[in-house]
C-alpha positions as CSV (number, residue, x, y, z in Angstrom):
1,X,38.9,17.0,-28.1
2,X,40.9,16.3,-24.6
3,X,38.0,16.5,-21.6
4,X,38.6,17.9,-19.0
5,X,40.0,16.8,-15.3
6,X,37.3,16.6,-13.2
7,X,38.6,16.2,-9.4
8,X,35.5,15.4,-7.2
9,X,35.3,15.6,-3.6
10,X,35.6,13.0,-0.4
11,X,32.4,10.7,-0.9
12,X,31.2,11.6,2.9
13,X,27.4,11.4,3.2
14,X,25.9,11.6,6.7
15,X,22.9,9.9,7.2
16,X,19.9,11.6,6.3
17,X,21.2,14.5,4.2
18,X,19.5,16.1,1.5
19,X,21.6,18.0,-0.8
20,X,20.5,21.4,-1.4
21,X,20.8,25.2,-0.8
22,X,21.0,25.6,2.9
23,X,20.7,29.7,3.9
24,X,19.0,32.2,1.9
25,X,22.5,33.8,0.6
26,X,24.2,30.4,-0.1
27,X,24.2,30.9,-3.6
28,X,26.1,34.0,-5.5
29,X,26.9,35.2,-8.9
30,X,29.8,35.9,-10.3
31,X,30.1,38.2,-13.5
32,X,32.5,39.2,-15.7
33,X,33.8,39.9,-19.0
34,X,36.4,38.1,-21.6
35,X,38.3,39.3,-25.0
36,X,38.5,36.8,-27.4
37,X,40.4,36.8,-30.6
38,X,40.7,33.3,-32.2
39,X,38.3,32.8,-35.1
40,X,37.3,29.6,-32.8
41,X,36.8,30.0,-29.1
42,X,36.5,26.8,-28.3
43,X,33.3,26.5,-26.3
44,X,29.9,24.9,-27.3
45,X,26.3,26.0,-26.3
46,X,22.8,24.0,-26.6
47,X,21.2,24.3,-29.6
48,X,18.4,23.0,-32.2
49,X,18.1,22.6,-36.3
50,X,14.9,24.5,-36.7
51,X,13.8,23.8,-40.4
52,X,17.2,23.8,-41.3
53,X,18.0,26.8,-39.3
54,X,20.6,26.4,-36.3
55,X,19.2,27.9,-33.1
56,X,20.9,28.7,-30.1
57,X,18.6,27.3,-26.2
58,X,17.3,30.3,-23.9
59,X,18.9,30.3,-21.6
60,X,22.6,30.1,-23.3
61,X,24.5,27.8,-20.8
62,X,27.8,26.7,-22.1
63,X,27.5,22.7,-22.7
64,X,31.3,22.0,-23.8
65,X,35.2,23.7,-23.5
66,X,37.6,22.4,-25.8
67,X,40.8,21.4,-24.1
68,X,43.5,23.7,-24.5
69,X,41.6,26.5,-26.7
70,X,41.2,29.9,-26.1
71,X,38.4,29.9,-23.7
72,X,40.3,26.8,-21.2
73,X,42.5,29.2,-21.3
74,X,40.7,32.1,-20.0
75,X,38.8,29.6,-17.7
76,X,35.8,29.6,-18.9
77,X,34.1,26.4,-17.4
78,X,30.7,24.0,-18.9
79,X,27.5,25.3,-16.9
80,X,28.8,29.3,-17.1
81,X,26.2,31.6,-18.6
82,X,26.4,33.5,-21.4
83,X,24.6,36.9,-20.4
84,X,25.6,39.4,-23.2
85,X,28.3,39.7,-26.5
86,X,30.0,42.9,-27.9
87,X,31.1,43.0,-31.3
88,X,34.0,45.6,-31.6
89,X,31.9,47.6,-34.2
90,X,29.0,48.1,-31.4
91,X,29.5,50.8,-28.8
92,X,27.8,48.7,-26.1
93,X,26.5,44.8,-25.2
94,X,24.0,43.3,-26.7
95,X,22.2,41.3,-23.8
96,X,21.2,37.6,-24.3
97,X,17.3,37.3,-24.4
98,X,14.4,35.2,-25.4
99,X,13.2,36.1,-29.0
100,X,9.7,35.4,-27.5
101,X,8.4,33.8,-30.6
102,X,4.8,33.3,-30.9
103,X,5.0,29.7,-31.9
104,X,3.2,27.0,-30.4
105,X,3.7,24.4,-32.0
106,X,7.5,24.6,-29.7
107,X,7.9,25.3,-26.5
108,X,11.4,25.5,-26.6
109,X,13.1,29.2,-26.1
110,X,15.9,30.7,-28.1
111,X,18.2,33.3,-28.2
112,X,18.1,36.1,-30.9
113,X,19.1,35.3,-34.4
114,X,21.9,38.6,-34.2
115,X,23.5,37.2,-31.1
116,X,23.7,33.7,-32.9
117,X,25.3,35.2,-35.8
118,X,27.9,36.9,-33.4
119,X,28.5,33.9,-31.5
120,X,28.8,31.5,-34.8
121,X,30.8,34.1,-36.9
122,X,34.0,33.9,-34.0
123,X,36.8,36.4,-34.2
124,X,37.6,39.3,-32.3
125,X,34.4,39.4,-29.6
126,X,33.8,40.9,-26.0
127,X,31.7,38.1,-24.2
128,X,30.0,38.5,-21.0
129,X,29.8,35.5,-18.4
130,X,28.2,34.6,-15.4
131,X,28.7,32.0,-13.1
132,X,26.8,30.3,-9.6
133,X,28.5,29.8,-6.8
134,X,27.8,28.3,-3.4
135,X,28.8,29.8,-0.4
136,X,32.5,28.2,0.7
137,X,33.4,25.6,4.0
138,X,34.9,28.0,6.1
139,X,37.0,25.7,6.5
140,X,38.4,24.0,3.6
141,X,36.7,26.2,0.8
142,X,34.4,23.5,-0.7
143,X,31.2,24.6,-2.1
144,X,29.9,20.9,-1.3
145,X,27.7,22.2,1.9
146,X,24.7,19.8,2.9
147,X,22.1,20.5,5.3
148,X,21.2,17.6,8.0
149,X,17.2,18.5,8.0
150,X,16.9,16.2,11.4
151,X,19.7,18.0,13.4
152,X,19.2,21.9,11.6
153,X,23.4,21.7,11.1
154,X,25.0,22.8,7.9
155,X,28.0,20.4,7.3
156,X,30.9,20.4,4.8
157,X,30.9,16.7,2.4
158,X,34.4,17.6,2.0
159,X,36.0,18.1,5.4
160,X,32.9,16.5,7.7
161,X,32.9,20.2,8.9
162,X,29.9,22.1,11.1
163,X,29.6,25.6,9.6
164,X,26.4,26.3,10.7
165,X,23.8,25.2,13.3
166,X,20.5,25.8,14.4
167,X,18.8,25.9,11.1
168,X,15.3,26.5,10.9
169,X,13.8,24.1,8.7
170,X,11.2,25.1,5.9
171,X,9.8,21.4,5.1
172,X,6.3,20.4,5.7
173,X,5.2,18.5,9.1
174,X,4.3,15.2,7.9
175,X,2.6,12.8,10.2
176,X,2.0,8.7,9.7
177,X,-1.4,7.4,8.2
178,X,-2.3,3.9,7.9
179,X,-0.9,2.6,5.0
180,X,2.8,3.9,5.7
181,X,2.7,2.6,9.8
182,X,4.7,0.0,9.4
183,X,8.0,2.2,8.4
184,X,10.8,2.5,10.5
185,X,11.3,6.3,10.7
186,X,8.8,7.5,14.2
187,X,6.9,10.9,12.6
188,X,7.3,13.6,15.1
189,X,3.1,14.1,15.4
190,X,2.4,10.0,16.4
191,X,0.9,6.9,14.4
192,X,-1.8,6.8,12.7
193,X,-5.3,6.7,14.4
194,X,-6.6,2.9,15.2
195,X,-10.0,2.6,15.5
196,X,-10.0,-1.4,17.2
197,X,-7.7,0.3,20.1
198,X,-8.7,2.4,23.1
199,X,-9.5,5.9,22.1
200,X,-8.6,5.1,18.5
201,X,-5.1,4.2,19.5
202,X,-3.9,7.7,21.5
203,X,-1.9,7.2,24.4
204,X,-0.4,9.6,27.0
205,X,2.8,7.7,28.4
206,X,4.8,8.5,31.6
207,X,8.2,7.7,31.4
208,X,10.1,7.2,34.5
209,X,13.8,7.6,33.5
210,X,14.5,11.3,33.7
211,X,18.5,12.2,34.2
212,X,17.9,15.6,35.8
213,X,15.2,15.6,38.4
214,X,15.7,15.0,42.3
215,X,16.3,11.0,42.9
216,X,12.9,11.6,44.9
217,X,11.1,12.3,42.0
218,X,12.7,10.2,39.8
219,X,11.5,7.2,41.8
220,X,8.0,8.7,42.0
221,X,8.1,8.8,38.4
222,X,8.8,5.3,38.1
223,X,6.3,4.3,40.0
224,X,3.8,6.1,38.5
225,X,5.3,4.6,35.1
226,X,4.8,0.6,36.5
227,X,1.6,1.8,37.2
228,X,0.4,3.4,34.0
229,X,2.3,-0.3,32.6
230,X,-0.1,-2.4,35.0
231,X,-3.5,-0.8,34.7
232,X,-3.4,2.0,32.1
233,X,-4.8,1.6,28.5
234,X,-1.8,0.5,27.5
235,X,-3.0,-3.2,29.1
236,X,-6.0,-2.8,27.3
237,X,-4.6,-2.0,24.0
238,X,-1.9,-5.3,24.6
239,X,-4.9,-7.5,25.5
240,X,-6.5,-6.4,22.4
241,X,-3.8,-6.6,20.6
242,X,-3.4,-10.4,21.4
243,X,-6.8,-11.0,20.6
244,X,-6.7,-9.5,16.6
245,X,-3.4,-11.4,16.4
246,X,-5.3,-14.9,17.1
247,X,-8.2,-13.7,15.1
248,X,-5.5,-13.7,12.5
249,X,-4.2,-16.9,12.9
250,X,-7.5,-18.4,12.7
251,X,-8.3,-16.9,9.1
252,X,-5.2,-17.7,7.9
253,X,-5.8,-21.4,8.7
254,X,-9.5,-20.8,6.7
255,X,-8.0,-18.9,4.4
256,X,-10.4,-15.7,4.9
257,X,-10.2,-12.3,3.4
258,X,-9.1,-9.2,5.4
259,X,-12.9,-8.0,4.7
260,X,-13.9,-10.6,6.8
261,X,-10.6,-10.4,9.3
262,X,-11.6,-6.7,10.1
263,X,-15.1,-7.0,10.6
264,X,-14.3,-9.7,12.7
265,X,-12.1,-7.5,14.8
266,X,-14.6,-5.2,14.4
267,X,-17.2,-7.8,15.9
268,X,-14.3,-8.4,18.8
269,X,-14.1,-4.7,19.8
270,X,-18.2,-4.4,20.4
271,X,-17.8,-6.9,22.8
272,X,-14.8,-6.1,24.7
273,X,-16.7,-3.0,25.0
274,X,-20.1,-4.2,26.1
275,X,-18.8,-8.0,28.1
276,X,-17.6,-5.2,30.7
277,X,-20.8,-4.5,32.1
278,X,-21.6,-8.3,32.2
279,X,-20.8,-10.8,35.2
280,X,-20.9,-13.6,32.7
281,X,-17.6,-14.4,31.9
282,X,-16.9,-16.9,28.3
283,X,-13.0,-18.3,27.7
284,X,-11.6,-15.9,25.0
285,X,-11.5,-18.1,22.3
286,X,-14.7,-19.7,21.6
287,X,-15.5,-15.7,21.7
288,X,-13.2,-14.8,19.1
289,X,-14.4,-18.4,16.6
290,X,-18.2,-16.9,17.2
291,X,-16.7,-13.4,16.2
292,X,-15.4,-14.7,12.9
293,X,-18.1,-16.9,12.5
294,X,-20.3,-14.1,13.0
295,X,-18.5,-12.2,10.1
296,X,-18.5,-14.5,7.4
297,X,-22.1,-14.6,7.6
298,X,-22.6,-10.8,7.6
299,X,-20.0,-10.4,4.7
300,X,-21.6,-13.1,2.6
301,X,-18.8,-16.0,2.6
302,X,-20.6,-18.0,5.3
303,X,-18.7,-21.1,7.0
304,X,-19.9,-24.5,8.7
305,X,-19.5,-25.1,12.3
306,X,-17.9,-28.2,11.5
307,X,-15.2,-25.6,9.5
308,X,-14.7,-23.7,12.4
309,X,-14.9,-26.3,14.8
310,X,-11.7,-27.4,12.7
311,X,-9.6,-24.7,12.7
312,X,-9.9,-24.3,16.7
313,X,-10.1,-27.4,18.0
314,X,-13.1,-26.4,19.6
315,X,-16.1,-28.3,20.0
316,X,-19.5,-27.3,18.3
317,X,-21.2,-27.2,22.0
318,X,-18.5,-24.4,22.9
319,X,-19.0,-22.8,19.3
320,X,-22.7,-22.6,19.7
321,X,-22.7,-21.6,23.6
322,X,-20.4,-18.5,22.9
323,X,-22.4,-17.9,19.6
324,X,-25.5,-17.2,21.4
325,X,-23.6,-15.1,24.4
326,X,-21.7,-12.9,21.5
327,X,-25.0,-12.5,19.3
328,X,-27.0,-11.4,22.7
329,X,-23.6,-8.8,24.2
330,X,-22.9,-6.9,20.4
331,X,-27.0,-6.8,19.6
332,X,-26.5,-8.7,16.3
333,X,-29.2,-11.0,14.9
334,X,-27.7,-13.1,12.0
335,X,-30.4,-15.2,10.0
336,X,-30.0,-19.1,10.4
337,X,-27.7,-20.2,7.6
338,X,-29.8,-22.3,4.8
339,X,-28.3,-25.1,2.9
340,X,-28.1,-23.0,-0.6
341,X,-26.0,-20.0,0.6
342,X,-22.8,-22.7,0.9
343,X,-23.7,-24.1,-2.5
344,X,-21.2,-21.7,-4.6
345,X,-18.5,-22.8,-2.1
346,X,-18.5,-26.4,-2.3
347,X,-19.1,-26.2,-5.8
348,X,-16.0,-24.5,-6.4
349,X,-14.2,-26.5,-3.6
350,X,-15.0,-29.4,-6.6
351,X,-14.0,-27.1,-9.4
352,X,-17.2,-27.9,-11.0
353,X,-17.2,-25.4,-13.9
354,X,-19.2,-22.8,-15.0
355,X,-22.4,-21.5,-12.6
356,X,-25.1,-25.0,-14.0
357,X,-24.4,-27.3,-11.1
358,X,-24.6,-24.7,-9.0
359,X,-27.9,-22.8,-9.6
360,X,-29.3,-26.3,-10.4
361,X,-28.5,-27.6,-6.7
362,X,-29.4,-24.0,-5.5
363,X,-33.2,-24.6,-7.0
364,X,-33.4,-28.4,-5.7
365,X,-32.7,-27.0,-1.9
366,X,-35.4,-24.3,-1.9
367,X,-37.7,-26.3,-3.7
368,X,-37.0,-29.3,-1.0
369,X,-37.1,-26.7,2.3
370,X,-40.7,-25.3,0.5
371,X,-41.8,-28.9,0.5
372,X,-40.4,-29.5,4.2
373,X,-38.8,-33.0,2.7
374,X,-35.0,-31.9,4.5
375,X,-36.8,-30.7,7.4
376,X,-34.3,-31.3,10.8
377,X,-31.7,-31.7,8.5
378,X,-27.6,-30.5,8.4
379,X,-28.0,-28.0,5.8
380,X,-24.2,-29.1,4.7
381,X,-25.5,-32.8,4.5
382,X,-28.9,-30.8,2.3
383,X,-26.6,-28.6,0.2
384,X,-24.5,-31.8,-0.5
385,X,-27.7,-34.3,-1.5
386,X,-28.8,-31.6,-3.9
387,X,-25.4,-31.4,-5.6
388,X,-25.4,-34.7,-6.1
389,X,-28.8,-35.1,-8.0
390,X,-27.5,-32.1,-9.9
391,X,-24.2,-34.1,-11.1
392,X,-26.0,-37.3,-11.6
393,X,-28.0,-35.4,-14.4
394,X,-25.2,-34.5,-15.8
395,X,-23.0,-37.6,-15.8
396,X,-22.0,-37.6,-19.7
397,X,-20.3,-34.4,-18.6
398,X,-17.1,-34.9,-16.6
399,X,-17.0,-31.1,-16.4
400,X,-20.2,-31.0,-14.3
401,X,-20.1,-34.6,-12.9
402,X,-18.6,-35.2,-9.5
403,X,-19.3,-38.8,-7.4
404,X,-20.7,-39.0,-4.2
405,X,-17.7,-39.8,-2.4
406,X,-16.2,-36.4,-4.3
407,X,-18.8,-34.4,-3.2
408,X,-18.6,-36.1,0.7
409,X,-14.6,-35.6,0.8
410,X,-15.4,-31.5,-0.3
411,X,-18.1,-31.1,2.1
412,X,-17.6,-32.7,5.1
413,X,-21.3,-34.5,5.3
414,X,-20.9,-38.3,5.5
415,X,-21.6,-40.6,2.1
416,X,-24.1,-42.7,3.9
417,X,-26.2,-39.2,4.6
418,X,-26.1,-37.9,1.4
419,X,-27.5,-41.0,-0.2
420,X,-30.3,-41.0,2.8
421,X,-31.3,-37.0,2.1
422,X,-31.3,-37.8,-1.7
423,X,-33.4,-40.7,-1.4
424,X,-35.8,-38.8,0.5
425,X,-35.6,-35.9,-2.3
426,X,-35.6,-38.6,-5.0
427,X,-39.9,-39.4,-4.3
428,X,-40.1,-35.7,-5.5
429,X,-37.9,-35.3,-8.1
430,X,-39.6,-33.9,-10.8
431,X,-40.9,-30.9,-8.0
432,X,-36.9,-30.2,-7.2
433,X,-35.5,-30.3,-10.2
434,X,-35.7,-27.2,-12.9
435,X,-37.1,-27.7,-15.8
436,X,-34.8,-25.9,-18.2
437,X,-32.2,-27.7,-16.4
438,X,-33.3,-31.8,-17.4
439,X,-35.8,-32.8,-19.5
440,X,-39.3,-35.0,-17.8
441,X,-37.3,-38.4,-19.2
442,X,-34.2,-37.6,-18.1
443,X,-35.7,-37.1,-14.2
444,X,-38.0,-40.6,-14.6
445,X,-34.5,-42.1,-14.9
446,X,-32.3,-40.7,-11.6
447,X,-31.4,-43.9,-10.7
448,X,-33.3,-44.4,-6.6
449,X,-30.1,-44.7,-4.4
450,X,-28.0,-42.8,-6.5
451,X,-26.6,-46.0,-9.0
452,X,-23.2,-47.0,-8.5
453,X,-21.6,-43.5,-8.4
């Protein structure tokens, strides 16, 4: 078999086309009838061995024209219908349904098993075709017409030619929500709504460039466009802006999750709000540390001062001050961080496995602030004293044994303090330490000063 010569068209795409029907009477049908003769015709149809029984697809679309055969010559082409046969015994066509089998089992439709016989058994035949076409370029005569949805034009791939403008377009009105913002194509109906911006992020905007006013009015309209600039919400919304941007800068040097990154915005936006009606006036970023710091605690995942003194350059007397000023302007009363809630944190900081180390030390610090022994201490110096009897009880380990210098390099509390605060806890030892976590003789021998580790 020889296939067919298939010339395709130029390979002009505008951008932004989608191919498709364009007007309601784009698409037409063509029918009409050939005489064949040959006991093959040449042409192929889709079809299925059903329990060794060939069947014939519903609808019967013509998959394959041999080269040179009796139908290429009549010009039958692949994708023509087959819509009815006439065998020159019967006085009229038989037309070319679905033999609506009751099967469900398959869902696929065929024709009827007399038109198949027709159709297999060649020879003299009478076979009705239909064919789709597209409404031509008026131009060149292509059927290759695209539609440009963004300008309502119907153009020609072929020849680049208009044929048709003004199109009404059927399409749904999309607008942008927050997780597709950051693409490139501007939605007709605006971005999505922002709830850390001025009126959720809606805008009216004066633009002072019109082309066909009066030059009078055009220069009023500038004006009035610097001025919307200068003092409009727009200023607002950039000053904003600026601030969420530094709040992001600062978690990404400490490494914080976006939970903690929005509510710190969130934090920011309360106050921007409410600092208006005050005359006290704080530099922006001690406010913006306080507002993260702020938000680690509420989420959980609270940090040191020392940490966010750290990542700001900031000292812990400008921390503090602005803490106090943020906590009284947004209304927000955060409990006093204790020494066990940064327990999980240093632990893991010392990839200490498992949870003992940890729940151990967490007992030993509420047992030693019940008993008033770390009393105007650092909790990070506390938290670090306790981890450190923890590890020395567990010294054969080297899974759940970290030395005191470790444990001073992953927390920030100095070695000589840690040895102080766990001397102090060492007197009560046997009151700090669980009981299912060390037995009585293993406590009697914590070494005083902490040994030589």
């Amino acid at each position: 078999m020889v296939a067919e010569k298939v010339v395709q068209g130029s390979s002009f795409k505008p951008k932004g086309v989608i191919q498709g029907s364009v007007i309601p009477d784009a698409v037409t049908w063509t029918t009409w009838d050939v005489d064949f003769s040959a006991s093959s015709w040449g042409i192929k149809a889709a079809m299925d061995n059903v329990n060794n029984d060939i069947r014939f697809k519903y609808p019967l679309i013509i998959t394959e024209v041999v080269y040179a055969s009796e139908a290429h010559k009549q010009g039958i082409m692949v994708g023509d219908y087959v819509i009815g046969v006439k065998s020159p015994e019967a006085a009229d066509f038989i037309d070319i349904s679905n033999a609506n089998e009751k099967t469900p089992m398959s869902r696929e439709k065929y024709v009827l098993d007399s038109v198949r016989d027709i159709l297999m058994r060649g020879g003299p035949c009478t076979v009705r075709f239909k064919r789709k076409h597209r409404k031509p370029c008026a131009y060149c005569g292509s059927e290759s017409l695209i539609e440009i949805l963004e300008e309502g034009s119907i153009v020609c791939s072929n020849c680049a030619m208009e044929n048709n403008a003004r199109v009404m377009s059927t399409q749904s009105e999309w607008r942008t929500f927050q997780d597709d913002d950051k693409s490139q194509e501007k939605g007709r109906t605006g971005g999505p709504e922002n709830a850390l911006l001025n009126n959720d992020g809606a805008q009216t905007k004066i633009e002072g460039n019109g082309r066909n006013g009066d030059v009078d009015v055009i220069g009023s309209a500038a004006n009035l466009a610097k001025s919307q600039h200068r003092f409009g919400s727009q200023s607002a919304d950039r000053a904003l802006t600026d601030a969420y941007k530094r709040i992001d800068e600062i978690c990404d040097t400490m490494n914080l999750s976006s939970v903690i990154r929005s509510q710190a915005k969130q934090n920011f936006k309360s106050y921007d709000e409410e600092s208006k009606k005050q005359k006290k006036k704080i530099p922006i970023e001690p406010v913006l540390t306080s507002c993260i710091y702020i938000a680690c605690r509420e989420e959980g995942f609270p940090r040191t001062m020392k940490e966010m003194c750290a990542a700001t350059l900031l000292t812990k007397k400008e921390i503090g001050n602005a803490f106090k000023h943020v906590q009284e302007i947004i209304k927000k009363t955060v409990q006093p961080m204790k020494a066990s809630d940064i327990i999980p944190r240093f632990c893991s900081n010392l990839s200490l496995e498992g949870n003992v180390i940890e729940e151990a030390a967490k007992h030993i610090c509420q047992a030693a602030e019940a008993l008033n022994i770390t009393e105007g201490r650092v909790y990070t110096s506390t938290a670090s004293a306790a981890m450190f009897m923890a590890c020395l009880l567990r010294q054969r380990n080297p899974k759940h044994f970290r030395t005191c210098k470790e444990i001073s390099d992953a927390t920030g509390a100095a070695e000589a303090t840690i040895r102080q605060i766990y001397k102090e806890m060492h007197a009560k030892r046997h009151q700090l330490v669980p009981p299912d976590f060390a037995t009585k003789e293993e406590i009697d021998k914590l070494p005083e000063g902490g040994g030589g580790f």
